[in-house]
C-alpha positions as CSV (number, residue, x, y, z in Angstrom):
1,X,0.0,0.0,0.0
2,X,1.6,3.3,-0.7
3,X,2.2,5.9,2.5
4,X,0.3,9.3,2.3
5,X,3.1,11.3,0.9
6,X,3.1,8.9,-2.5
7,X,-0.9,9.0,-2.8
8,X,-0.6,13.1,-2.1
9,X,2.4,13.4,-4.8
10,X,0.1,11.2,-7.4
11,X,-3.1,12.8,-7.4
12,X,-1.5,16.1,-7.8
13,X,0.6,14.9,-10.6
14,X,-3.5,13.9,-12.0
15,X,-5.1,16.7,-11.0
16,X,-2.4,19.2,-12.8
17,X,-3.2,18.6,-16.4
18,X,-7.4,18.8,-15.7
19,X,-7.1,22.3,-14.2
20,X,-4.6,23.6,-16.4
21,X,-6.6,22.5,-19.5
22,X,-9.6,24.1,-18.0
23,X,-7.5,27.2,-17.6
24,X,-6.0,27.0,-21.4
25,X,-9.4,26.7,-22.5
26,X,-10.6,29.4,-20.4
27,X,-14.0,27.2,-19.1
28,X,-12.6,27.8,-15.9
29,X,-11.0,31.5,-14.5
30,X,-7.4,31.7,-12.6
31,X,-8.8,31.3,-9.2
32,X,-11.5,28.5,-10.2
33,X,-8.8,26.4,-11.9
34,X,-6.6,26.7,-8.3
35,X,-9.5,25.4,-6.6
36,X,-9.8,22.4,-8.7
37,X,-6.1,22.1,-8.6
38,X,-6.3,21.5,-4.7
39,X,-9.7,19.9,-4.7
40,X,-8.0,16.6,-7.3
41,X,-5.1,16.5,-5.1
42,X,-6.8,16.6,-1.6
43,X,-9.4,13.7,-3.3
44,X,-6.7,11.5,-3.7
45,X,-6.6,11.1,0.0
46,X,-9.8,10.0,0.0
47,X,-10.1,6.2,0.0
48,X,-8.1,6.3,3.2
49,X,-10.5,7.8,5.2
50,X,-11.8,4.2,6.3
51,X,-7.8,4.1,8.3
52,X,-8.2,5.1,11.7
53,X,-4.4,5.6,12.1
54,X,-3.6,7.1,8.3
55,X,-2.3,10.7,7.9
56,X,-5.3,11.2,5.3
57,X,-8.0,10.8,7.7
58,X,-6.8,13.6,10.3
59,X,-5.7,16.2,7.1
60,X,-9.3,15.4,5.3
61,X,-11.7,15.7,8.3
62,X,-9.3,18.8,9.4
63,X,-10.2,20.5,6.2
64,X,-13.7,19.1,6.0
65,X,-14.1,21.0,9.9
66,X,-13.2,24.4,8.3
67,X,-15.2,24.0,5.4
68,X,-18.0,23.1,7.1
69,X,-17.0,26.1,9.2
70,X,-16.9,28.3,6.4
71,X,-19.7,27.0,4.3
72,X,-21.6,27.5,7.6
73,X,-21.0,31.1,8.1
74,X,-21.0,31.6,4.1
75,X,-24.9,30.7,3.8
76,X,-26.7,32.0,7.2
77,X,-24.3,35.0,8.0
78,X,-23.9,36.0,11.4
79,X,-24.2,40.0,12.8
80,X,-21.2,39.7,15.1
81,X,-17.2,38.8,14.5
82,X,-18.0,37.1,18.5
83,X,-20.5,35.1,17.1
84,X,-19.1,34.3,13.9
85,X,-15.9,32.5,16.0
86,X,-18.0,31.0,18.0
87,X,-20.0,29.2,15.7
88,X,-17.4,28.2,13.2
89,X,-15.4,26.6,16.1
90,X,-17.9,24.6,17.6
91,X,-18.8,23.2,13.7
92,X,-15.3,22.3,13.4
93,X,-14.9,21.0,17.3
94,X,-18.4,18.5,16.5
95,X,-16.5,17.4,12.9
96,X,-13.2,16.2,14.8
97,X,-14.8,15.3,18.1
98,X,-17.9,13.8,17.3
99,X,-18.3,13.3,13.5
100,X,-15.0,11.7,13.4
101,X,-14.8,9.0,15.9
102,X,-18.0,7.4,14.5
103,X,-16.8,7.3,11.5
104,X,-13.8,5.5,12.4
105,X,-16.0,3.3,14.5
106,X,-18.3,2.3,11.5
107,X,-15.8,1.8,9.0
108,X,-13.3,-0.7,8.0
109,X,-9.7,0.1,6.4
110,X,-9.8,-1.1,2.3
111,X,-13.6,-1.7,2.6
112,X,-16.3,-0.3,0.9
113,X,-14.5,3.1,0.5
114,X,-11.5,1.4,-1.5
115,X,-14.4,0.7,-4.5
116,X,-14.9,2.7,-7.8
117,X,-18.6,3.0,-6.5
118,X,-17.2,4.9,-3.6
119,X,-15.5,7.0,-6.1
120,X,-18.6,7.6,-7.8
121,X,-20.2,8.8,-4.6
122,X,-17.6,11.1,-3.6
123,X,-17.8,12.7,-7.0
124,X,-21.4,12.9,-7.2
125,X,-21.1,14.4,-3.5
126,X,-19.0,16.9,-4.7
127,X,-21.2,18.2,-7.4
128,X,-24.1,18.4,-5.7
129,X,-22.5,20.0,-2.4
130,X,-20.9,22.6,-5.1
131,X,-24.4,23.5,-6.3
132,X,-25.7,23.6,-3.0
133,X,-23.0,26.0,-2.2
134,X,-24.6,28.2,-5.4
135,X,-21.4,27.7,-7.3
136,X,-22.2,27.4,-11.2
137,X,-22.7,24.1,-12.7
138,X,-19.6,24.3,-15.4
139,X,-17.0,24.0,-11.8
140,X,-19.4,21.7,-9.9
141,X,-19.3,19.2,-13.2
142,X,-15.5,19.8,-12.8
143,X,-15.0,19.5,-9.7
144,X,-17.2,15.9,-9.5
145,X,-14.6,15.0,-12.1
146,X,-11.5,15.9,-10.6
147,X,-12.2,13.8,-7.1
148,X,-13.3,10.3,-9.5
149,X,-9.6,11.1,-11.0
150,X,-8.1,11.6,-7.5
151,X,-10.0,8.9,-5.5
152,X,-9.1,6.3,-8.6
153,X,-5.7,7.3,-9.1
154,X,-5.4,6.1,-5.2
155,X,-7.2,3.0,-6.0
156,X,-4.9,2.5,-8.6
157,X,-1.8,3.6,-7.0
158,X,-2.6,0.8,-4.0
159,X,-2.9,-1.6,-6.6
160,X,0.1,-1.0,-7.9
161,X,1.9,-1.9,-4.6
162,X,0.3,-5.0,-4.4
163,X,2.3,-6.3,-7.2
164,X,5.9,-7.4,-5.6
165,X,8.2,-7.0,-9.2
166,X,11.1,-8.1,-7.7
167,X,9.9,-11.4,-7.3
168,X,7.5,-11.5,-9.7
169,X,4.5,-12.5,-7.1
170,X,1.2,-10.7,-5.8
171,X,0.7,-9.9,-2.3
172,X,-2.3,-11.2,-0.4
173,X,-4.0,-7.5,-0.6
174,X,-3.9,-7.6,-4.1
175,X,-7.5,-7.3,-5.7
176,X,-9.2,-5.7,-2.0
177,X,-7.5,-1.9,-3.4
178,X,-9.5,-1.7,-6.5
179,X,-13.0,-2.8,-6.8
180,X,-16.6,-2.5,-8.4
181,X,-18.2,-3.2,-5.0
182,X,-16.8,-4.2,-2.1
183,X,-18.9,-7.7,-1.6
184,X,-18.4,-8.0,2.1
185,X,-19.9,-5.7,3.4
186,X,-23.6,-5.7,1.3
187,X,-25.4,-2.8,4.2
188,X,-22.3,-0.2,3.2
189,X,-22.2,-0.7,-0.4
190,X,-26.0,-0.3,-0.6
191,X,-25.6,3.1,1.3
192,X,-23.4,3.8,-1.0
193,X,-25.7,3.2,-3.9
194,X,-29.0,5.0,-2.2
195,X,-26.4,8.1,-2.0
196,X,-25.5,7.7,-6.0
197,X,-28.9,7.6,-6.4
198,X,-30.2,10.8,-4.1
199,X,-27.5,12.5,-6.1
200,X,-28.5,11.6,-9.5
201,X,-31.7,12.6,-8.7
202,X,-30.9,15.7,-7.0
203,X,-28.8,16.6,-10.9
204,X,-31.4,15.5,-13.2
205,X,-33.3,18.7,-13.3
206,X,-30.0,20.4,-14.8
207,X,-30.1,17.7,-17.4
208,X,-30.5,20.0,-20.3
209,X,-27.4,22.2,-18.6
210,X,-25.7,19.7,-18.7
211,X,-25.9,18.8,-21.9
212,X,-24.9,22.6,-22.9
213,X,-22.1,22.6,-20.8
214,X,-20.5,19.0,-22.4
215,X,-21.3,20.9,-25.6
216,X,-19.2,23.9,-24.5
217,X,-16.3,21.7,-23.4
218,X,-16.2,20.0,-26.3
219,X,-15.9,23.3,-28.4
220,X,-13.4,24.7,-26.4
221,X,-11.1,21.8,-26.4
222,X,-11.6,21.2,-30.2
223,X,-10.2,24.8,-30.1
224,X,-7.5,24.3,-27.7
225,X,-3.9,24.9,-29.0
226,X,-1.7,22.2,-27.6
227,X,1.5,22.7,-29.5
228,X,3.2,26.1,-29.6
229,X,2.7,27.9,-32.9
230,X,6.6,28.1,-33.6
231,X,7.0,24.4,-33.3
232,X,4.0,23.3,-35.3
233,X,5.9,26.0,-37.8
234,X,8.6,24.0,-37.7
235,X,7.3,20.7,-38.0
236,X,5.9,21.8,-40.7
């Protein structure tokens, strides 16, 4: 299994060329692409979150404390700075001292959460917590995509490890990294699957703004210059 610093490096090197095309192709501004940037690398952390003891689990539910925090104070805006403190510290006290430890009760390290339907979940969760947060549907669509790249290039990475080259043998956690489904655990995986669902559902009414937006992506990147004019010159 590779450590957190390996999983971190990958799904930066991933989530690089997605922001930066979205930049080049200008669907996305300066600051937006930055926030996809970070939001693919931080996803890549997280099929750990089912380790009690991993690095990932106390950097993601860290970050998820002050954006809860944030989003908190963002929505229902509060009339004093006093106020404002205290609220945003007791959201992100309940995320690490309450929200956390049951989580790491009710889950198990490469369980359901090492799955490409987990994956799918944390991506659709991302685009529908975007929207929620009124952000426009062109960066929630983006940002859903960038976490499926970051949560499978972990899933992939792990798999990876499991492969022993030297002596040409697989370890015994070879196959439990990557997954459809994670068999064992049939109450988990259908939670997972009722929250796929509650998102789909929750997106189909932007179904026809979608469809404009895949439109618009595939314009722009028809468009997009890849090679630098004096080279194609050259070339030619």
């Amino acid at each position: 299994m590779a450590n957190f610093s390996t999983h971190l490096k990958a799904s930066t090197l991933t989530s690089a060329p997605l922001s930066s095309i979205a930049l080049a192709t200008h669907i996305l501004t300066l600051p937006e692409s930055l926030l996809l940037f970070s939001i693919g690398a931080l996803s890549g952390l997280l099929p750990d979150l089912d380790s009690d003891n991993s690095t990932s689990i106390q950097w993601l539910f860290s970050i998820l404390g002050f954006f809860l925090s944030a989003s908190t104070l963002f929505l229902y805006p509060l009339p004093s700075l006093i106020e404002m403190w205290v609220v945003g510290m007791v959201i992100y006290a309940i995320t690490i001292y309450a929200i956390k430890p049951i989580f790491e009760q009710i889950t198990v390290h490469r369980g359901t959460l090492h799955s490409i339907v987990a994956a799918i979940m944390f991506s659709l969760m991302g685009i529908c917590l975007s929207l929620f947060m009124l952000q426009a549907l062109n960066l929630s669509l983006l940002i859903g995509v960038a976490i499926f790249i970051g949560a499978l290039t972990h899933l992939i990475l792990d798999e990876c490890y499991s492969v022993d080259l030297a002596n040409n043998t697989l370890k015994s956690s070879f196959g439990t990294a990557m997954k459809l489904i994670d068999k064992r655990y049939p109450l988990t995986t259908l939670m997972q699957v009722l929250l796929i669902g509650a998102g789909l559902f929750y997106l189909f009414p932007h179904i026809d703004e979608m469809r404009s937006v895949f439109v618009i992506w595939q314009i722009q990147l028809e468009n997009l210059t890849i090679i630098p004019s004096f080279i194609s010159q050259w070339w030619r």
